[in-house]
C-alpha positions as CSV (number, residue, x, y, z in Angstrom):
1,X,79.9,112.5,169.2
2,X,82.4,110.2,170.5
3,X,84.5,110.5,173.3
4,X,87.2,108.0,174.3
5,X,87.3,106.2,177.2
6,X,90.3,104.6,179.0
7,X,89.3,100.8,180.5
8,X,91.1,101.1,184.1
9,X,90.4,98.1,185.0
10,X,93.6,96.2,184.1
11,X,97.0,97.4,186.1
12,X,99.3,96.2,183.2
13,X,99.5,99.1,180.9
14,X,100.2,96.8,177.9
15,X,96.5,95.2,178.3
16,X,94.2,98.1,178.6
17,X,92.3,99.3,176.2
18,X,90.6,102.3,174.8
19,X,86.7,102.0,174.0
20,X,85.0,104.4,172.9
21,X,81.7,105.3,174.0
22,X,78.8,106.9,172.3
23,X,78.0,110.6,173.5
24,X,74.3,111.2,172.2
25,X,70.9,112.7,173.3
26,X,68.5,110.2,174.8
27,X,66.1,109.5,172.0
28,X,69.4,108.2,170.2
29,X,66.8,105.3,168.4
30,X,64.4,108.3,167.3
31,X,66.7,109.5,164.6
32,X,67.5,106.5,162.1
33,X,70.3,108.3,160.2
34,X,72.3,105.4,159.2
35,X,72.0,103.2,156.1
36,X,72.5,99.5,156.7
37,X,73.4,97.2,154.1
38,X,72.8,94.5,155.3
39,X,69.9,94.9,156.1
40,X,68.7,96.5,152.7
41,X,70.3,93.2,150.5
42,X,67.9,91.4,152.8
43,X,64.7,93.2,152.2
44,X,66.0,93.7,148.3
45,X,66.6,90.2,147.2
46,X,66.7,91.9,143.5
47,X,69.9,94.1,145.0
48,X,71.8,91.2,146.4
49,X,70.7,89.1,142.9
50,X,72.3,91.9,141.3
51,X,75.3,92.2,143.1
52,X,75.4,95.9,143.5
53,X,76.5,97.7,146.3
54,X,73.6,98.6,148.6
55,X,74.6,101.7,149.1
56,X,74.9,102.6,145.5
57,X,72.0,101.1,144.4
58,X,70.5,103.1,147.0
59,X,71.6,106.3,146.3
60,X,71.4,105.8,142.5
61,X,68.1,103.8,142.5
62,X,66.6,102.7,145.9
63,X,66.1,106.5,147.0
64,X,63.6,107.2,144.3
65,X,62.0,104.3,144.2
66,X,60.8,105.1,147.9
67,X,63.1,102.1,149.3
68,X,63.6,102.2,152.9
69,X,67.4,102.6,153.8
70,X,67.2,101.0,157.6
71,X,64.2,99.2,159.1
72,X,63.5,102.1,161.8
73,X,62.8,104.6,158.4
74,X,59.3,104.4,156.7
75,X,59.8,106.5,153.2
76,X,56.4,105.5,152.3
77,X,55.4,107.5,155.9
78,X,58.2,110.4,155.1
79,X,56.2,110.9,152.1
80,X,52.9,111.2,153.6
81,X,53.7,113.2,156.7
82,X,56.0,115.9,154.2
83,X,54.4,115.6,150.7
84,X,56.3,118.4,149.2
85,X,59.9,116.2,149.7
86,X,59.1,114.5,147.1
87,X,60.4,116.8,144.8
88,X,63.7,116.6,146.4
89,X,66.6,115.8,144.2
90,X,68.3,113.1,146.3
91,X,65.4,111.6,147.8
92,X,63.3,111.4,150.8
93,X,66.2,110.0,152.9
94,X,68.8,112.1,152.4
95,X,65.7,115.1,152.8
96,X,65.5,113.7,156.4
97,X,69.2,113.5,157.1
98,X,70.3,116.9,156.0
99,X,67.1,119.0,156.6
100,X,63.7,116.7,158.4
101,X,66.3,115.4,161.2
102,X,67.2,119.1,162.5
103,X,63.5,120.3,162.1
104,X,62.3,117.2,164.1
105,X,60.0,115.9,161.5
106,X,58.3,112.3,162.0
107,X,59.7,109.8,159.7
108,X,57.3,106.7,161.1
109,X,53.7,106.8,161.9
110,X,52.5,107.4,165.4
């Protein structure tokens, strides 16, 4: 969730700003629901060779093919810890976002 913040720092109404600041639980770095594509082009030098989206290659390849969308989630792990998601249509990650995240399941190895 994000709330805005006003910066009151500044007594000239024309130079403050509005930030906004992250409203989240504590363990905000346990749940790694974000795909970053930068990130992915680096670790998929075949992707970026390519020049395809990450995030389509991703969701059209990368997914099944047990790629990791972020470095903070292990598919490989996923897998292990929640053999039956493999069956999932749309992939172990997209498992985790809609379903594992809410249930609390581990995505990394202890």
């Amino acid at each position: 969730m994000l709330r805005k913040t006003a910066n009151l720092e500044s007594r000239n109404p024309r130079t403050k700003t509005v930030r906004m600041k992250k409203i989240v639980p504590s363990q905000e770095n346990t749940f790694p629901i974000y795909f970053d594509g930068e990130w992915y082009l680096l670790v998929n030098p075949d992707v970026a060779e390519a020049g395809i989206d990450p995030l389509v290659h991703f969701m059209n390849f990368g997914a099944h093919e047990k790629r990791n969308p972020n470095p903070d989630f292990d598919t490989e792990t996923y897998l292990r810890l929640n053999p039956y998601i493999a069956s999932f249509p749309l992939g172990p990650f997209l498992h985790y976002v809609f379903y594992g995240y809410h249930e609390g399941r581990k995505f990394q190895a202890p």
